[in-house]
ZALO-189224 format. One line per field, with one value per atom (N, C-alpha, C, O): residue number from 1; x, y, z. Coordinates in Angstrom, 3 decimals, decimal comma, m for minus. Each point is the difference from the previous one (the first is absolute). Layout:
N
n <- [NUM/...] $
c1 <- [X/...] $
c2 <- [Y/...] $
c3 <- [Z/...] $
// end
This chain:
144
n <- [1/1/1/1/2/2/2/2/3/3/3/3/4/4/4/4/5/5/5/5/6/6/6/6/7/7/7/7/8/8/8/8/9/9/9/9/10/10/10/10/11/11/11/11/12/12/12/12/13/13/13/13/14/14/14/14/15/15/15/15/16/16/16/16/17/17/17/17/18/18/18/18/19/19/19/19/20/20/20/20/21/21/21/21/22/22/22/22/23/23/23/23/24/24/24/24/25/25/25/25/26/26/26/26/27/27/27/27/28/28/28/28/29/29/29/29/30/30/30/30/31/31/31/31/32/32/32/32/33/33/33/33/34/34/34/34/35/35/35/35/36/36/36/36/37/37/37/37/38/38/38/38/39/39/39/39/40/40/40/40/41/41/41/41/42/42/42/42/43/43/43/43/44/44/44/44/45/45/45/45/46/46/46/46/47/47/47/47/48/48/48/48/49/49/49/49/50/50/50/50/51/51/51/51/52/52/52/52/53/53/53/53/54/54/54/54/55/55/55/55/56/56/56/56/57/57/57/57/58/58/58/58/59/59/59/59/60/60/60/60/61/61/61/61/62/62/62/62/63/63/63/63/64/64/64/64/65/65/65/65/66/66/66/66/67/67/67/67/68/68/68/68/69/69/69/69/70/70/70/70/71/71/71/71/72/72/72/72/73/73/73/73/74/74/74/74/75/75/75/75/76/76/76/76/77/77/77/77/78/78/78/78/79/79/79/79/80/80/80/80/81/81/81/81/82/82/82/82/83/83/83/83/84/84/84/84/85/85/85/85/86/86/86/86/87/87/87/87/88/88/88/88/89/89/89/89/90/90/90/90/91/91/91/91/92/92/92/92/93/93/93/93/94/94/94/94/95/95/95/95/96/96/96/96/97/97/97/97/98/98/98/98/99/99/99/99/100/100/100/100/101/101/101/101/102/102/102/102/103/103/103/103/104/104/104/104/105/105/105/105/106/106/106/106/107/107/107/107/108/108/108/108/109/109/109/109/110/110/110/110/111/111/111/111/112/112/112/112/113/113/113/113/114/114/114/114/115/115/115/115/116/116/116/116/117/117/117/117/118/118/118/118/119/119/119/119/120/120/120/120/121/121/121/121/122/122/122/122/123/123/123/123/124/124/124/124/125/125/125/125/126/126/126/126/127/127/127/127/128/128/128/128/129/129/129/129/130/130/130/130/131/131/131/131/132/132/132/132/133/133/133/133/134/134/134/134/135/135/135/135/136/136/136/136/137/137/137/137/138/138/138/138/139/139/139/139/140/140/140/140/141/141/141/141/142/142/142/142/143/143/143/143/144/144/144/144] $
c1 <- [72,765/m0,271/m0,756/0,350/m1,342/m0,910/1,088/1,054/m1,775/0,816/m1,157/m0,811/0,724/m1,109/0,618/0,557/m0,801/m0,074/0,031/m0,867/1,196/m0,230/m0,874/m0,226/m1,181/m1,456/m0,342/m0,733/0,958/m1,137/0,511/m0,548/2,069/m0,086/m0,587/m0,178/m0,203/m0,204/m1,762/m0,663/0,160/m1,050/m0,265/m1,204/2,043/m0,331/0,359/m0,244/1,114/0,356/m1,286/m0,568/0,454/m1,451/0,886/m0,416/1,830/0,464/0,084/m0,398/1,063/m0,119/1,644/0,889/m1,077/1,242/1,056/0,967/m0,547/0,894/0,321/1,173/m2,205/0,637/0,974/0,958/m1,161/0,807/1,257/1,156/m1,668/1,325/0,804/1,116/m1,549/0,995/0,505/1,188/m2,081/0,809/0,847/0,884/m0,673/0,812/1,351/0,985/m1,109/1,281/0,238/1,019/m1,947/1,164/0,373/0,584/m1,079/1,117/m1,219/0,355/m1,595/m0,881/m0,421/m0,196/0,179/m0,645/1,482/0,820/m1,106/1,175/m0,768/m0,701/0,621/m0,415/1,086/1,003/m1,199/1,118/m1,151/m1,141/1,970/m0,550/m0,632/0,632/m1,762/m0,346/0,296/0,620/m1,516/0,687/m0,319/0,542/m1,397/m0,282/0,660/0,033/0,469/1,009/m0,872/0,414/m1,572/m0,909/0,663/0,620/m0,780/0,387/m0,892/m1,158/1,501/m1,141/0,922/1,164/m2,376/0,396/m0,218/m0,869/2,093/m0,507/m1,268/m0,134/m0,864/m1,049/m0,024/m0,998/2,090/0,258/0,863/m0,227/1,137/0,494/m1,070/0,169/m1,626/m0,799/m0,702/m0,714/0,744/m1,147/0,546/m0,809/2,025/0,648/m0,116/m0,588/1,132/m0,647/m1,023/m0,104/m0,792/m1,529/m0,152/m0,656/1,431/m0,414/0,654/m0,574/1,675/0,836/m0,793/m0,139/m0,369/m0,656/m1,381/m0,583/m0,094/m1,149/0,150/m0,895/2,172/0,524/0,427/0,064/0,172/0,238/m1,207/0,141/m1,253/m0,637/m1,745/m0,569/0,557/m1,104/m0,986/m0,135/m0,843/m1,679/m0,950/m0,013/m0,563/m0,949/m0,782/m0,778/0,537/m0,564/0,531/m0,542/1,867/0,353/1,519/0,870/m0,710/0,695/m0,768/0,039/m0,683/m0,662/0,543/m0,242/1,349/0,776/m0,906/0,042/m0,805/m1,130/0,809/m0,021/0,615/0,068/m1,721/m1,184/1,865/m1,151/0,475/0,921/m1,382/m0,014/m0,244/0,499/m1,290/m0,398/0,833/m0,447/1,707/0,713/m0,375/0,576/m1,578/m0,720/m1,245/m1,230/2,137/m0,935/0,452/1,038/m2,896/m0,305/m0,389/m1,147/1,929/m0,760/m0,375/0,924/m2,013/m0,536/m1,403/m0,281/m0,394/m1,331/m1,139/0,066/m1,176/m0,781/m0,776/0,252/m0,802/m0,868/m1,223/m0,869/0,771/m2,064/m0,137/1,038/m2,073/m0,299/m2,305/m0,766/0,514/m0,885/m0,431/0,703/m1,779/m0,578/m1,596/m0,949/0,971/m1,569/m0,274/0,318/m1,041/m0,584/1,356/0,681/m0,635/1,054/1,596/0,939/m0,966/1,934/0,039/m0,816/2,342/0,281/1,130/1,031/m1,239/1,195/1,011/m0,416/1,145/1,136/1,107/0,507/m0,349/1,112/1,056/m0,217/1,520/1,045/0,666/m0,123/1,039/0,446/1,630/m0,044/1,699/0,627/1,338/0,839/m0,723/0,899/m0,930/m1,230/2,178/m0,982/m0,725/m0,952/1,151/m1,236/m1,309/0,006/m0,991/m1,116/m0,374/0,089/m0,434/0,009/m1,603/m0,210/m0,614/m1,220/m0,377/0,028/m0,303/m0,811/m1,394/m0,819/0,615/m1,300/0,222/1,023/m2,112/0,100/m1,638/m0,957/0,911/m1,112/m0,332/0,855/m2,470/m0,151/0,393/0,265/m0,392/0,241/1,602/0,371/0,382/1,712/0,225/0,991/m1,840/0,602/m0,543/0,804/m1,720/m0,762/0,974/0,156/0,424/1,003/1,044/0,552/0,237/1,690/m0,806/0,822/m1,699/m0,393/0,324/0,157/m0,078/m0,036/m0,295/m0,946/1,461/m1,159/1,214/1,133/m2,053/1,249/1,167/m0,400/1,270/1,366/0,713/1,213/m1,720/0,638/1,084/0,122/0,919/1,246/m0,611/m0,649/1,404/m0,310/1,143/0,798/m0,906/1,158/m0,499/m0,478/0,302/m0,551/1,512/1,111/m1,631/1,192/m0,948/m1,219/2,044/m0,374/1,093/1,172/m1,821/0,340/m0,371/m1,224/1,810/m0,183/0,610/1,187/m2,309/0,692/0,259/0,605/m1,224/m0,310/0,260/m0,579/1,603/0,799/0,394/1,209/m1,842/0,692/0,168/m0,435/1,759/1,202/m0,179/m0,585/1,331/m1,064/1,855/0,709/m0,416/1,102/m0,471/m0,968/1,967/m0,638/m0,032/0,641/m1,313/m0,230/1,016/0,413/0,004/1,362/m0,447/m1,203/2,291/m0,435/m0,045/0,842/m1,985/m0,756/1,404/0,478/m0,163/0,626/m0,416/m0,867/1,560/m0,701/0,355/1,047/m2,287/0,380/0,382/m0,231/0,772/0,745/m1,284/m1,209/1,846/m1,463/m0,513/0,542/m1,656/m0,624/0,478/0,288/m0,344/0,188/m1,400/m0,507] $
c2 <- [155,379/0,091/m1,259/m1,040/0,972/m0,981/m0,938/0,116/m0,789/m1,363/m0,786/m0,418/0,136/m0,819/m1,421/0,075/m1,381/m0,998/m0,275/0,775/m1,275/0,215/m0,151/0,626/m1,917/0,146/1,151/0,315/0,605/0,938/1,487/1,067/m1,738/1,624/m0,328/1,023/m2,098/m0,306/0,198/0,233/m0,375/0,253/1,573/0,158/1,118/1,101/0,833/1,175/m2,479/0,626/m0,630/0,346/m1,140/m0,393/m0,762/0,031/m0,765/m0,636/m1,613/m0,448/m0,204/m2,100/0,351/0,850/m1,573/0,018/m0,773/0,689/m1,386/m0,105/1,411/0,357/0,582/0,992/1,073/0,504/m0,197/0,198/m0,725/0,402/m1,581/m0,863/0,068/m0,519/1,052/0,174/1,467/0,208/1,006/1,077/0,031/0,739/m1,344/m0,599/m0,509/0,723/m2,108/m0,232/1,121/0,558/m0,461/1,545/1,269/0,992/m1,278/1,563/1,229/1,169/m1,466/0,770/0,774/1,161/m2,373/m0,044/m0,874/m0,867/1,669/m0,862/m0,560/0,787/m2,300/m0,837/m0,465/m0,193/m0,145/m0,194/m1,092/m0,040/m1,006/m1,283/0,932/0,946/m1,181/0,388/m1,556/m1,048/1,651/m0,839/m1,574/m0,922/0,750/m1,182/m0,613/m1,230/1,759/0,031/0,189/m0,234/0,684/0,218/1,528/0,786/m0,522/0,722/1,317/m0,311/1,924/0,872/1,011/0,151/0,814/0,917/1,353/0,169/0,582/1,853/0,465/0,108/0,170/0,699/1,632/0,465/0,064/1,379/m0,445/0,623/m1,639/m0,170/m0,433/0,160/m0,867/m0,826/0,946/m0,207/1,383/0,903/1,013/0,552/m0,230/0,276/m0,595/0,600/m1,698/m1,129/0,423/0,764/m1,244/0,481/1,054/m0,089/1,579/1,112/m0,035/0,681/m1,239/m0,430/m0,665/0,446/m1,415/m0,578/0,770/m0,597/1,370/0,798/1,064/0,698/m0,592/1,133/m0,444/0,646/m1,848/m0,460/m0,846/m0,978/1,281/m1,076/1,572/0,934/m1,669/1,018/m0,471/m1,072/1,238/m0,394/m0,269/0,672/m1,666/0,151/1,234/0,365/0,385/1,164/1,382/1,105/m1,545/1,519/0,279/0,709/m1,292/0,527/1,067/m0,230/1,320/0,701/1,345/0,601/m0,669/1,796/0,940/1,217/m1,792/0,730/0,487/m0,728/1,758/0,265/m0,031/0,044/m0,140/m0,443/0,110/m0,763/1,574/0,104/m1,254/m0,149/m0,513/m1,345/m1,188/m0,843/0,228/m0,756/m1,413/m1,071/1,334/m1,169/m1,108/0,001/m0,814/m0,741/m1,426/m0,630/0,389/m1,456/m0,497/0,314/m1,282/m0,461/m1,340/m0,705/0,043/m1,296/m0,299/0,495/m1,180/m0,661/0,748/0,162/0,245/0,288/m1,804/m0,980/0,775/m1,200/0,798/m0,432/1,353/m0,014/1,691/0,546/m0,062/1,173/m0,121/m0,597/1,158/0,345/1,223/0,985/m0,827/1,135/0,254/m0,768/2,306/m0,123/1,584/0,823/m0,629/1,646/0,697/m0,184/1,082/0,992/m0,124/0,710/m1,942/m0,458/m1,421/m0,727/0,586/m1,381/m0,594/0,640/m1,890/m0,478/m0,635/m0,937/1,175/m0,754/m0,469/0,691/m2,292/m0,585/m0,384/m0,078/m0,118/m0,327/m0,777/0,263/m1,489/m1,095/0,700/0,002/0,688/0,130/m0,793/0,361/m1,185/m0,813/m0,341/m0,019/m0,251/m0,490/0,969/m0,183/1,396/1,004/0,521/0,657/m0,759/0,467/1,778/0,651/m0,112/0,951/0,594/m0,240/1,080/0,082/1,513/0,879/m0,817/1,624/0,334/m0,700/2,055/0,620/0,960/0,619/m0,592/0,687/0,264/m0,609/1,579/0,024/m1,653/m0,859/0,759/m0,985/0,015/m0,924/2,228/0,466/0,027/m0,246/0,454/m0,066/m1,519/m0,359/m0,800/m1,306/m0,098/0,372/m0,685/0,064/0,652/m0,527/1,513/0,566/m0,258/0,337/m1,182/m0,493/m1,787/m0,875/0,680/m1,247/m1,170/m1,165/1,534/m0,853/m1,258/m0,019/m1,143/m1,227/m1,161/m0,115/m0,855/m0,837/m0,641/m0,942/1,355/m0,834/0,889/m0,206/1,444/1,356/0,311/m0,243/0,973/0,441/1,568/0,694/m0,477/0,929/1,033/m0,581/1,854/0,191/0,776/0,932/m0,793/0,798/1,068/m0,277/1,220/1,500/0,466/0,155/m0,034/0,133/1,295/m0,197/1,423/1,384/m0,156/m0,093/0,027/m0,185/1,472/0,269/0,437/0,440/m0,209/0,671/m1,889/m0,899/m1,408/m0,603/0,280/m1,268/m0,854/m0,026/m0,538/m0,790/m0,938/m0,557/0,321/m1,237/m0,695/0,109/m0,988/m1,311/m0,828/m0,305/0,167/m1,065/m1,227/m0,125/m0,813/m1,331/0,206/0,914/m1,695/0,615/m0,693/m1,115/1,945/m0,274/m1,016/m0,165/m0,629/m0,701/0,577/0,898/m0,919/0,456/m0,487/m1,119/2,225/m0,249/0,230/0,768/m1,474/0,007/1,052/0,632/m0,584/1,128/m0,189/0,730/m1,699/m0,556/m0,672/0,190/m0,924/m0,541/m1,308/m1,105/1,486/m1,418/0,215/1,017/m2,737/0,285/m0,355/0,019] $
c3 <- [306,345/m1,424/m0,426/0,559/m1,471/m0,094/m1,014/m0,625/0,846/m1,104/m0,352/0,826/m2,666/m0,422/m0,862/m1,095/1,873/m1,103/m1,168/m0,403/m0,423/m1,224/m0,441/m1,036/1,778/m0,484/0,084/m0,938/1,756/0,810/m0,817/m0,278/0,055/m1,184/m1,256/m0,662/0,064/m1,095/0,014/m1,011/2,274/m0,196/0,557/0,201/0,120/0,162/m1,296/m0,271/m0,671/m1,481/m0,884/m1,036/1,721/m1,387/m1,356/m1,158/1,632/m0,583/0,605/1,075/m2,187/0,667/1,130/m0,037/0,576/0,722/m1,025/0,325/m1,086/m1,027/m0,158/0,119/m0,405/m0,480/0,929/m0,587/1,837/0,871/0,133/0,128/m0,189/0,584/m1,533/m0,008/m1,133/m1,247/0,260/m0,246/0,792/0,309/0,549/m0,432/1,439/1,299/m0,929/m0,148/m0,459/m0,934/m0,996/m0,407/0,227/m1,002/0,672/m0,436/1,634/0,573/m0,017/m0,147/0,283/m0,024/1,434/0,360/0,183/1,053/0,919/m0,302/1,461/1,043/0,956/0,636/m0,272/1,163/0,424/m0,687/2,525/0,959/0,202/m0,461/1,478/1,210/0,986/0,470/m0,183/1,332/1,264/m0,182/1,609/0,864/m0,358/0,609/m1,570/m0,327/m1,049/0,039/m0,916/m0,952/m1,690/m1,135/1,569/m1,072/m0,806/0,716/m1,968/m0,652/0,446/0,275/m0,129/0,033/m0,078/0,373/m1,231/m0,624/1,337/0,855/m1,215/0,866/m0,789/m1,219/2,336/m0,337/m0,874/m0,551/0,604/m0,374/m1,427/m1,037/1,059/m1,583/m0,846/m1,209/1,752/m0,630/m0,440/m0,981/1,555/m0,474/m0,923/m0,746/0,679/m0,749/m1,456/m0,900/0,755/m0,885/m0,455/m0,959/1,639/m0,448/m0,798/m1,038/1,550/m0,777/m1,080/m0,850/0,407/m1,012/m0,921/m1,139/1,494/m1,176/m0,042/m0,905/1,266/m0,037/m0,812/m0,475/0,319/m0,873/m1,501/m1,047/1,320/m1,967/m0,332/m0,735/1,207/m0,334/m0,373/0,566/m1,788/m0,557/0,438/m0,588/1,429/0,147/m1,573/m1,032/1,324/m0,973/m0,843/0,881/m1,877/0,061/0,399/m0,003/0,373/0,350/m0,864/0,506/m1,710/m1,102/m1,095/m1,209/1,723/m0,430/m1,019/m1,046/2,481/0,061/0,594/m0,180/0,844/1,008/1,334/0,993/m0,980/1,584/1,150/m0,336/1,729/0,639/1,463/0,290/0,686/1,174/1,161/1,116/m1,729/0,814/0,188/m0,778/1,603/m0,220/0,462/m0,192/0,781/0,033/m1,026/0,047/m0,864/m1,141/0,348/0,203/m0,256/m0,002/m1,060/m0,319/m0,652/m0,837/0,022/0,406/m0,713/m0,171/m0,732/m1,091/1,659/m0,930/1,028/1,219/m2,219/0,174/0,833/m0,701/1,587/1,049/m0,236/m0,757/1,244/0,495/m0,947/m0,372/0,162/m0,106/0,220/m0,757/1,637/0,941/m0,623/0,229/m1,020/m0,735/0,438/m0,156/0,847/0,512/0,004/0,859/m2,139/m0,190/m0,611/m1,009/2,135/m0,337/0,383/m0,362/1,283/0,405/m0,533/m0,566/1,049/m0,432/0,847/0,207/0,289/0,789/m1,007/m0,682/0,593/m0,913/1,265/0,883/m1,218/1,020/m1,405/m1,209/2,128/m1,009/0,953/1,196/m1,717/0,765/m0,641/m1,231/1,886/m0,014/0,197/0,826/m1,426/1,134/1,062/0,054/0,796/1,673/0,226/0,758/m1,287/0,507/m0,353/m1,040/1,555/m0,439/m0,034/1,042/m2,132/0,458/m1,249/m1,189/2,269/m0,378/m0,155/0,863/m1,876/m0,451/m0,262/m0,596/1,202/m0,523/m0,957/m0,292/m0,142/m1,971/m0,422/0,479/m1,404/m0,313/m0,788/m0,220/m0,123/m0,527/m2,049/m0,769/0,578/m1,186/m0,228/m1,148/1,893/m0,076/0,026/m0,636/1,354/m0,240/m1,280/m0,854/0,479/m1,694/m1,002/m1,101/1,396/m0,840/m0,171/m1,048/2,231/0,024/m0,660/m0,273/0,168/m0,333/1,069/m0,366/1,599/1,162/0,406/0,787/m1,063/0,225/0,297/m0,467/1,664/0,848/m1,460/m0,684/0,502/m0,860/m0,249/m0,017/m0,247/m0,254/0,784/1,200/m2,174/0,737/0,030/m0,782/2,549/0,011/1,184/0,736/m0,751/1,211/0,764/m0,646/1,906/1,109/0,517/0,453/m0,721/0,248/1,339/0,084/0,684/1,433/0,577/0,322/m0,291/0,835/1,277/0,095/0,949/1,020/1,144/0,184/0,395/1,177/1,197/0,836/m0,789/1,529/m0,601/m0,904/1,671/0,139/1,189/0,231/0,411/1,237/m0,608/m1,008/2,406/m0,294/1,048/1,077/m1,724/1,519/0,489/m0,959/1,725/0,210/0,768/0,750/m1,156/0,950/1,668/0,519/0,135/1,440/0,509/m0,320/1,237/0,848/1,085/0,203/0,611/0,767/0,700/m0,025/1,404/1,323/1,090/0,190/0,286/0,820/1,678/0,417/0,221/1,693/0,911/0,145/0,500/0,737/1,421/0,964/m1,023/1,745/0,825/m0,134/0,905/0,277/m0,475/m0,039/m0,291/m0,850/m1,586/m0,630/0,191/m1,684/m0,174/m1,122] $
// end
């Protein structure tokens, strides 16, 4: 079962580590000593967590009363928008994530698009790969 640090959950929550380590004292979150005697959280309670607070926490823009099929929303600042004829590149800086759209050039002109802008990228996806960290290479007898 994975076990995460308290930096390393704090940075897969996109929170300060104070703030973990305050879930932690209030009974939010449970951390044990690992073999080093460093504090770390179960990977499966942490994510738990996660969906917990994903669930009381309203996104920007989406107190509408809009139902919506797409559960994937990014919101942040409009960085670049790239306008040439008939499309338009619109990038948005998310948190740590970048995430970049094509659009007509007439639909950015119309949401009023321009780098400072808040904005939220709704992403339908039927193709999704998942990536995990790479395992260590193990030997195959013989030479290492």
């Amino acid at each position: 079962m994975p076990h995460y640090r308290i930096s390393e959950a704090a940075d897969l929550l996109g929170v300060s580590d104070d703030t973990v380590r305050r879930w932690v004292d209030d009974g939010h979150l449970r951390a044990v000593p690992d073999a080093a005697g460093r504090k770390v959280v179960d990977g499966a309670a942490l994510a738990r967590h996660a969906q917990e607070v994903a669930a009381r926490t309203v996104p920007l823009g989406r107190d509408d009363g809009v139902g919506r099929s797409a559960r994937n929303r990014f919101t942040g600042l409009v960085t670049r928008v790239v306008a040439d004829g008939v499309m338009a590149q619109v990038e948005l800086q998310c948190g740590p994530y970048r995430v970049v759209s094509l659009m007509s050039s007439e639909a950015a002109t119309e949401l009023g698009l321009e780098p400072g802008s808040l904005a939220t990228a709704v992403v339908k996806a039927t193709n999704v790969i998942v990536e995990t960290p790479a395992a260590p290479r193990r030997s195959r007898g013989g030479r290492a």
